[in-house]
N, C-alpha and C positions, 0 to 999 in steps of 0.2 A: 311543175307542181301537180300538173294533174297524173303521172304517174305514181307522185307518192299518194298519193289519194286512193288509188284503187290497190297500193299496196296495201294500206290499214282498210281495205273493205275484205272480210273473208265471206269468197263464195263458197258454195259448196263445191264446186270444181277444187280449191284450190285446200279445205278441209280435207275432203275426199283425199289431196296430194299429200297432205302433213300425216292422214292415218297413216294412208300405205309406206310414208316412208318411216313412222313410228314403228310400225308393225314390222319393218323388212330390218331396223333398228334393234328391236328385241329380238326376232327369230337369228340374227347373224351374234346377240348378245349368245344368248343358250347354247349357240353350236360352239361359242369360244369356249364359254365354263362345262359345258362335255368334255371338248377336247382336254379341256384343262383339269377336271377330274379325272378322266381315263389317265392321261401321263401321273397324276399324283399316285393310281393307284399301282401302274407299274414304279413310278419309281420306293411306295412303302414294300410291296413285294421283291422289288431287289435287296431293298434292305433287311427285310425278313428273313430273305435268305441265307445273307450276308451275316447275318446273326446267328443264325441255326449251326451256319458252320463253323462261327468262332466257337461257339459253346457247344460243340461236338470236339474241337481239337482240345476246348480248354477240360474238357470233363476225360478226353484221355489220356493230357499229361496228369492230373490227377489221379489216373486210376494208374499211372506209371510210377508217379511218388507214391503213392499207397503201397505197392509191391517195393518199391525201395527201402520205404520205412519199414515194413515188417521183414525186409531180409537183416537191415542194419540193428533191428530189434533180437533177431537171434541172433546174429553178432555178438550183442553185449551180453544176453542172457551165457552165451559160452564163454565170454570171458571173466564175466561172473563168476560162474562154475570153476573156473580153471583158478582164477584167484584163492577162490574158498579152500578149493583141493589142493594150493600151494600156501596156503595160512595153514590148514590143519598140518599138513607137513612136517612145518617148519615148528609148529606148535608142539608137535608127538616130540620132533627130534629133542627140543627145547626138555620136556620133560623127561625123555629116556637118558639125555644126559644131566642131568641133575640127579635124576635118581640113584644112573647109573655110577655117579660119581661119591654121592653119596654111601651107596653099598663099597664101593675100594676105598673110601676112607675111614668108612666106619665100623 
């Protein structure tokens, strides 16, 4: 009994024991959330990275489809053209034979 007696008596020896070990508590606390912020900020800068170069590849298939859509845009603007010039064609012939037909029958 009389041990547990002088456990519930706090000396200052034994205050004294409880700072330093509070204090040695918090200093080994700080050095973990250091380490532990330093890793967090390498591992946002790998992913930054990691970002930067997706949206480098993704902005140059983009500027690859951009050059494919205005080639396949003059594509159609010349098959356009070519339709138009084989309407009017077929339109002229449409009419020189009628006409023509008309003048030998008439």
């Amino acid at each position: 009994m009389a041990e547990r007696d002088d456990r519930k008596t706090w000396t200052d020896d034994r205050l004294d024991d409880l700072a330093q070990r509070v204090d040695t508590g918090f200093k080994e606390l700080r050095a973990d959330m250091r380490a532990q912020g330093v890793e967090i900020n390498q591992r946002f800068a790998a992913q930054d990275e990691k970002m930067d170069r997706m949206f480098e590849s993704l902005h140059g298939d983009m500027m690859s489809m951009r050059g494919e859509m205005m080639s396949m845009q003059r594509d159609m603007i010349s098959i356009h053209r070519t339709m138009m010039i084989g309407l009017a064609t077929i339109l002229a012939s449409t009419v020189g034979a009628v006409v023509g037909s008309n003048v030998l029958l008439g």
